[in-house]
C-alpha positions as CSV (number, residue, x, y, z in Angstrom):
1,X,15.0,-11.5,-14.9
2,X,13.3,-14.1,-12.6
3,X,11.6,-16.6,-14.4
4,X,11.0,-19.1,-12.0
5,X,7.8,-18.0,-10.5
6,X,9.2,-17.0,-7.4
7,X,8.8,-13.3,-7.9
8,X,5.3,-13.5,-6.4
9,X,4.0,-11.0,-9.3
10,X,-0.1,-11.6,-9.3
11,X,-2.3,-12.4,-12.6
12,X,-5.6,-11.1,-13.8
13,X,-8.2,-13.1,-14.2
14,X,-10.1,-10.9,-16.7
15,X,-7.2,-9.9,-19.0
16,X,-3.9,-12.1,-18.2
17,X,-2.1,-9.2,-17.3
18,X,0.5,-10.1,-14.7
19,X,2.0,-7.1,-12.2
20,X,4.1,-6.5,-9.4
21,X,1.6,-5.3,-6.6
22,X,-1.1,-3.2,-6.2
23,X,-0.6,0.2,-4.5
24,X,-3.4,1.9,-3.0
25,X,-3.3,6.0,-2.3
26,X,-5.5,6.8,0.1
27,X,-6.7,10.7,1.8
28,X,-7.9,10.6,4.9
29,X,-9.9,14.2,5.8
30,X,-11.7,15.1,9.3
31,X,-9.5,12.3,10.9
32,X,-7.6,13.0,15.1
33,X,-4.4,11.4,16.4
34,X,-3.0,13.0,13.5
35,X,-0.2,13.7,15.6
36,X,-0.2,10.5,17.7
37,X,3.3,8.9,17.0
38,X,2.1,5.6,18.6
39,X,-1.5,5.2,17.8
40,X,-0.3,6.0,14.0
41,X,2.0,3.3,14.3
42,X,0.4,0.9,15.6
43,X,-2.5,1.6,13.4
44,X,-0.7,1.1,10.3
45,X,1.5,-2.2,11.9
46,X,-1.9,-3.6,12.7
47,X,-3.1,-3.3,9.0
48,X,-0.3,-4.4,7.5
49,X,-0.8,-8.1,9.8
50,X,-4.7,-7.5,9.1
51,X,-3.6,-7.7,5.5
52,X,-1.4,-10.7,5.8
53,X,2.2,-8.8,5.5
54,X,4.9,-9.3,7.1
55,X,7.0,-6.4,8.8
56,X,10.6,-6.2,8.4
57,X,10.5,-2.6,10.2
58,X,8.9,0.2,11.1
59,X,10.5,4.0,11.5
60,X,8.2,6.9,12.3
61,X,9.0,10.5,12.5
62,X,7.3,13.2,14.4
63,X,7.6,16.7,14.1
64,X,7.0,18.5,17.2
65,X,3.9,19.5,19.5
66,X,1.1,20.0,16.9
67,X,2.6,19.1,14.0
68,X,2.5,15.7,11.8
69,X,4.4,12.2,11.9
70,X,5.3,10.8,8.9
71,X,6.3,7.5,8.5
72,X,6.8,3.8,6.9
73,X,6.7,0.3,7.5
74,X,8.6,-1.9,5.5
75,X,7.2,-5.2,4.5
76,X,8.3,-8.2,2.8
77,X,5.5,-7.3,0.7
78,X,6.4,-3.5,0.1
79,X,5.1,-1.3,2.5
80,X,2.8,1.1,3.9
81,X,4.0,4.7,4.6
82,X,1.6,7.7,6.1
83,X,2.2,11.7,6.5
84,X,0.0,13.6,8.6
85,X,-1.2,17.2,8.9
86,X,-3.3,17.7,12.2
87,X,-3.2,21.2,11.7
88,X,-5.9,20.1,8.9
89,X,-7.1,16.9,10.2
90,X,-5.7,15.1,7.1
91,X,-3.4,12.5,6.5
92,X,-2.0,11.1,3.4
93,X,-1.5,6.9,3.1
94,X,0.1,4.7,0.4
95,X,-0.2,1.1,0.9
96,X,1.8,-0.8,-1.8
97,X,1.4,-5.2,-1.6
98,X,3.1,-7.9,-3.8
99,X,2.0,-11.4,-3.9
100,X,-1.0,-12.5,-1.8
101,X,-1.3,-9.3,0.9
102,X,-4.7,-7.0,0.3
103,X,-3.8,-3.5,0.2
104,X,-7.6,-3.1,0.4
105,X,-7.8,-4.9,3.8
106,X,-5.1,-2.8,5.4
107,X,-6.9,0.1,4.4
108,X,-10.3,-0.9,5.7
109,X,-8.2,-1.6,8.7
110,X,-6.8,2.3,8.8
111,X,-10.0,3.4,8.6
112,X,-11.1,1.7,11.6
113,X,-8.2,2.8,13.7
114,X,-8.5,6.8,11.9
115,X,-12.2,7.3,11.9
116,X,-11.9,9.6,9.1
117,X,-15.1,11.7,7.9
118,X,-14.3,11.0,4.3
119,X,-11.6,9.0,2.3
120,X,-10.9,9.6,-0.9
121,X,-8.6,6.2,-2.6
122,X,-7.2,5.4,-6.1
123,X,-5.7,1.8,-7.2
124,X,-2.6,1.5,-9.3
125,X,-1.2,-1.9,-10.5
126,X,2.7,-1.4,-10.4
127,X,5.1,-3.3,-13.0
128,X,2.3,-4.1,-15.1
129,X,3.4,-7.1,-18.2
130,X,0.5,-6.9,-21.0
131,X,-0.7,-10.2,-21.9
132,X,-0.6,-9.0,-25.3
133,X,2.9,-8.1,-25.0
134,X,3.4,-11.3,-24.3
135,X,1.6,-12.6,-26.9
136,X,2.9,-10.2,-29.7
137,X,6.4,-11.1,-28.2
138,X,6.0,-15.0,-28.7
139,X,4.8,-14.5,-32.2
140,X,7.9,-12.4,-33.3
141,X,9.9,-15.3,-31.6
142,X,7.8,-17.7,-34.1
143,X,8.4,-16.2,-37.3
């Protein structure tokens, strides 16, 4: 286990409660390009430097004339990965960010890009330590 600080876990504020990153789930509904391997790419390699990541790589797949793309970039930070449907105009988008990075921006960011009638989003915070964990821990060490 890393306890030199250098795991770039974040800290709440509010509660103490230290965590890995924060991963965003995001659907995009009544969006195009759905099945645009190069705007969806750049799209989400734009966010991911709107957000402050770095990319180590990107690989996208598409899936033929009509059909979807999915796809991920890889980031120091995590990454960001997409799978579309443009048979449905929907398209399904995780964005998952350690350390300083905003998964919020990079979304915002996609949204620009996408265009999409409605987004629908939920917030996770991955690798989550209780404070009071911590707390109970140290006073078992004390006794």
């Amino acid at each position: 286990m890393n306890t030199h600080g250098t795991d770039f876990f974040s800290k709440c504020d509010k509660t103490g409660d230290e965590y890995a990153g924060r991963h965003v789930l995001a659907d995009f509904w009544d969006t195009d390009n759905m099945g645009d391997l190069a705007f969806i790419q750049d799209a989400i390699e734009r966010s991911a430097e709107a957000a402050g990541a770095t990319i180590l790589h990107s690989y996208y797949h598409p899936f033929g004339e009509g059909m979807g793309v999915s796809g991920v970039t890889v980031l120091s930070e995590s990454h960001i990965s997409i799978h579309t449907w443009p048979e449905r105009n929907f398209a399904s988008v995780d964005i998952f960010m350690c350390g300083s990075c905003n998964p919020d921006v990079a979304l915002a960011e996609l949204v620009k890009s996408f265009k999409p009638g409605s987004v629908e989003r939920s917030l996770n915070r991955r690798g989550v330590i209780r404070a009071v964990a911590k707390l109970d821990k140290k006073a078992k060490i004390a006794v």
